[in-house]
Each structure stands twice: as structure tokens, then as C-alpha cells.
N, C-alpha and C positions, 0 to 999 in steps of 0.2 A: 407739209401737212399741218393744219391749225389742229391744237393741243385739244379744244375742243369743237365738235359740229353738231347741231342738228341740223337734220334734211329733211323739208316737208312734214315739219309734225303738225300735228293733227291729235288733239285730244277732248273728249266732249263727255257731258256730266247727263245722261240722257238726253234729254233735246238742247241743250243746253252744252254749244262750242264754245270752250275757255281759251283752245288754242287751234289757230287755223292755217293749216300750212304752213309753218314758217319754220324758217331756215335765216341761220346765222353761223358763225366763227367767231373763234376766239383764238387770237395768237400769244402764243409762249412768249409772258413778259412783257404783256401790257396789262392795262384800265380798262374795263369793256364796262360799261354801266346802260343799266337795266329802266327806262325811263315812262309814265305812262300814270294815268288817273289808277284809283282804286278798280279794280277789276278786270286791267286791261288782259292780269295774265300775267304777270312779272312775276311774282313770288310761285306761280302751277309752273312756269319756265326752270325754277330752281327743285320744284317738287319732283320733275320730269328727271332732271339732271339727280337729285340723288334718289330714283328710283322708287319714290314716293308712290308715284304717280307712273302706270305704263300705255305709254300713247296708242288711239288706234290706227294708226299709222304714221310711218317715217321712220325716222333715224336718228340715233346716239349714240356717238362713239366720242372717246375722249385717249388721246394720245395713238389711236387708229384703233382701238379696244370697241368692239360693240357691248356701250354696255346696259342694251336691256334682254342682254342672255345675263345679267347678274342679277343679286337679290340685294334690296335694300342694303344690308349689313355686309356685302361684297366692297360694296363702292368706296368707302373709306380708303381700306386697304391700298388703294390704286392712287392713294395723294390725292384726294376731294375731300376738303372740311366746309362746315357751312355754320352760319348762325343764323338764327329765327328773329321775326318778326316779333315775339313775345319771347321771352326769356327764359329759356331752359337750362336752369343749372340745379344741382342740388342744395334745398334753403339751407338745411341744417348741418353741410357741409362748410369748410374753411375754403377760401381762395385758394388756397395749395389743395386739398383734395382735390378741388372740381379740374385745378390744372391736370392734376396727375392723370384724371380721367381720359385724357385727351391724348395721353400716349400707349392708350388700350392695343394701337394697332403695330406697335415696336415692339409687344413683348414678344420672347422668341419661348420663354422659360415653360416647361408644362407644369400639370397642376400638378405631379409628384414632385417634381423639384420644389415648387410653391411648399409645399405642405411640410415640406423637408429641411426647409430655409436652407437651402446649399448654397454653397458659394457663387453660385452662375446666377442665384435668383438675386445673392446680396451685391454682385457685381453691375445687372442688369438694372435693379434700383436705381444706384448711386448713379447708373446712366439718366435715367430719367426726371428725376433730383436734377441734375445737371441742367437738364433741357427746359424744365419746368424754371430752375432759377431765371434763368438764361433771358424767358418770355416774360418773368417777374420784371426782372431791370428792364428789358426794352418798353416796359406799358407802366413805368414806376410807379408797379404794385408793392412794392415794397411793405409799406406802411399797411397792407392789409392783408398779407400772408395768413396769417393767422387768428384772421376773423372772419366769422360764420357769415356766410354768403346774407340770412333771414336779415341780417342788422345792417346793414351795405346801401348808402345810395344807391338812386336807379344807375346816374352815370357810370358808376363803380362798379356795377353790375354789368353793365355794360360793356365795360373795358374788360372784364373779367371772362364773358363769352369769347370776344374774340380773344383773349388768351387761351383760351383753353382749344380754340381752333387751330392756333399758331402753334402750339405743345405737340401738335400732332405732326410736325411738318409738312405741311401739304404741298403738293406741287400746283392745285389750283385752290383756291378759296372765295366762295362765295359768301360775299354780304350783302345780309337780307335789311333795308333799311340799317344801318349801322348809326346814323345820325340823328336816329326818329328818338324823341324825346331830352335831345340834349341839348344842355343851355351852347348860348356862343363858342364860349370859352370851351368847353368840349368837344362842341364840331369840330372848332382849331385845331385842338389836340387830335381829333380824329382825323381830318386831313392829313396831319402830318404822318400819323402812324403806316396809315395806308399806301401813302409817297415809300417810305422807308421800307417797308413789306417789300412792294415790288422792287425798289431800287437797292437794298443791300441783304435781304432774303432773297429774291429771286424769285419770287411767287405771282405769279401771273393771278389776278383778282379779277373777280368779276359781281359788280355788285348792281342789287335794286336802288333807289332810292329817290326820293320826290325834292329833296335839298339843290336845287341847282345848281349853286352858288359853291357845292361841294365838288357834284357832278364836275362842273365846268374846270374847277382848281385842280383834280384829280386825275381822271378819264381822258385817253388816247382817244375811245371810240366809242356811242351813246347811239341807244338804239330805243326808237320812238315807237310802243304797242299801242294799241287800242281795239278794245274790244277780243285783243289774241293776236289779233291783224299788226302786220308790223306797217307803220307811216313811214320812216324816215331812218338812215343811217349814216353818219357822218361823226366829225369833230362835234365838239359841244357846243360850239357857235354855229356850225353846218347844221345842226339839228334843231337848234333854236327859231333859227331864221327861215327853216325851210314851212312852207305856205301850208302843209296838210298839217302839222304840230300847231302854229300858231292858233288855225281855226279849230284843230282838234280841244286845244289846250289853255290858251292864250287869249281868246278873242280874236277878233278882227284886228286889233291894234297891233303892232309893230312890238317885238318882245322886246323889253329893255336893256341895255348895257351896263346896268350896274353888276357890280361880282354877286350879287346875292339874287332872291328871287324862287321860288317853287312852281314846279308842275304839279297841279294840283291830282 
């Protein structure tokens, strides 16, 4: 059974189809990337998926779980973390705060023991302290623990979301454009991170994103929308080359072979 499916979704903004039938999988412990012009529907795909957004029809179920019998703030809970397209953290928060946040869905403690500081609350912390360092060293946040998100490069900021995803342990994680706005030398770093997510977390990813060059270095399997409509599914070369992305995306000409390159 793939970790996640939709089946025939179908979502529409009054006359206006964002998504149109479509149906994909996601296997436990791969790359699955999300590919397509501004509006195909990629980012309303992940809005679907954490219950943003409820389709007028089809299906979403994620580990055999139906989950739009859940509510937004259910979905977490179930090992689904995500990052946005614009940056949602708190400014006048530190890097460590905004990690901590991101293990909202481990506490077991109630608000009387909260209120109480007992020992279960002061045991339950130091776990999270733990988890939260742990995301620090693997995204070498180190150097900015302790400074307020407001004063933080974009890149920083950036690597700082998907920490705060990874603090939550998810079983799948979705990234929404993860490379949109970062210099080279970032992308690098963020390719790498994303290899190591899956290959020694065990988190199965599933990201948007227009960066090919990323796309292609990362990604098992690349799924080509337009318009909602899905064109093409295959390897990152399998998807490049196939005739409805090129003319969708590419032009007429022959997509290139360099490592780099965007779908616009």
C-alpha cells in the first residue's frame, strides 16, 4: 500500500478547476517532486493533503487512513509536516523557540501538570530540547539558536522552517518550493539535506518545486501538472523528455542536458 494516495480528486474554486482528477502515489522512502508552471495546482495538491482544502471529489488516505474524515489540526498528529511557499515562523521568536514549536504534537503532559511543573512536564522538555538540538546540528543551526527569527537571513530562515518540520518527526514531509529564493550555494546545501532526510531519517518527502536541476539531483519520481491535469510521470529525465512537458513547458526544442535548468 503507498504511504500516500489520491484517487480522482477533483477540486474547483467556483467555475474555476485548480484540480481535475487526478490521482497519484507516494511510496514509503522515496522523492516524489511536484513539477509544473505557476498555477498548475501543485502547492492546492499539498493544501488538499493537509486538509486545507476538501475536494469535491475523490480520495485521500495517507498510510491507508482516510484523511478527509479529519480536520486540519488532526493531520499532523499522523506524521505529515509541511513548509509554505512564504515563510511562516514566528519574527520575534528565536530559532529554538520556533523549533520547539514543531514538537507540539509529542507532548503527552496536560495543562495541570503544565501549570504544576512536575516532573513528567520537566522530563518531557528535556526530551524535546533533545530532539530540537539534534535538528540544530543536522541543518548547522548552531550559530543561530539564539537569535530572533526578525534579524535572520532569507536563507536562514529558510533552513530554519524545514527545521522546525523535521523537530516534529514526520513520517512524510512535504516541501513547498524549498529552493525558491536561495542562492547556489544554498540549493547545494539544500539538496543535500533532503538526500539525508530520506536516506538516514527515513522520511519519505514529497516536494513542489520549479529548480530542475534540484528536482533531477534528488527525486526517485516527478510528476508533471498543468492546469490540475497531470501530463507525465516518470524519473526526472523520463519527465523532461516526455513530448506533452516539453511543449507544455520547454518549447518546441529538445530540453537540455545540463544539471541545471527550471520549469518555469
Amino acid at each position: 500500500m503507498s504511504l500516500l494516495q489520491l484517487s480522482d480528486v477533483t477540486l474547483k474554486f467556483g467555475g474555476l478547476t485548480a484540480v481535475a482528477g487526478l490521482s497519484l502515489a507516494v511510496e514509503e522512502g522515496e522523492v516524489f517532486a511536484l513539477v509544473g508552471p505557476n498555477g498548475a495546482g501543485k502547492s492546492t495538491v499539498f493544501n488538499l493533503v493537509s486538509r486545507f482544502y476538501t475536494p469535491a471529489s475523490g480520495r485521500i488516505t495517507f498510510a491507508g487512513q482516510d484523511l478527509l474524515r479529519l480536520a486540519p489540526h488532526d493531520v499532523p498528529a499522523l506524521g505529515i509536516a509541511r513548509t509554505f511557499q512564504n515563510i511562516e515562523l514566528f519574527q520575534q521568536s528565536t530559532v529554538l523557540q520556533n523549533l520547539l514549536v514543531g514538537r507540539h504534537r509529542h507532548r503527552r503532559t496536560t495543562l495541570a501538570e503544565q501549570l504544576f511543573h512536575l516532573p513528567s512536564v520537566r522530563g518531557e522538555e528535556r526530551e524535546h530540547r533533545h530532539a530540537v538540538e539534534e535538528v540544530i546540528d543536522f541543518l548547522d543551526l548552531q550559530p543561530y539558536r539564539d537569535a530572533r527569527i526578525a534579524g535572520l537571513p532569507y536563507g536562514v530562515r529558510k533552513v530554519v522552517e524545514l527545521g522546525r518540520a523535521l523537530a516534529s518527526k514526520p513520517r512524510l514531509l512535504l516541501l513547498d518550493e524549498p529552493a525558491s529564493g536561495l542562492s547556489v550555494e544554498e540549493t547545494q546545501n539544500m539538496r543535500w539535506w533532503i538526500a539525508d532526510i530520506r536516506r538516514h531519517m527515513g522520511i519519505t518527502v514529497m516536494m513542489v518545486e520549479h529548480d530542475m536541476g534540484l528536482v533531477g539531483k534528488v527525486s526517485d519520481r516527478v510528476l508533471a501538472l498543468a492546469d490540475g491535469r497531470r501530463l507525465a510521470e516518470g524519473t526526472p529525465a523520463e519527465v523532461q523528455a516526455h513530448p506533452a512537458v516539453i511543449a507544455a513547458y520547454l518549447g518546441t526544442a529538445a530540453p537540455s542536458k545540463a544539471a541545471g535548468g527550471r520549469v518555469a
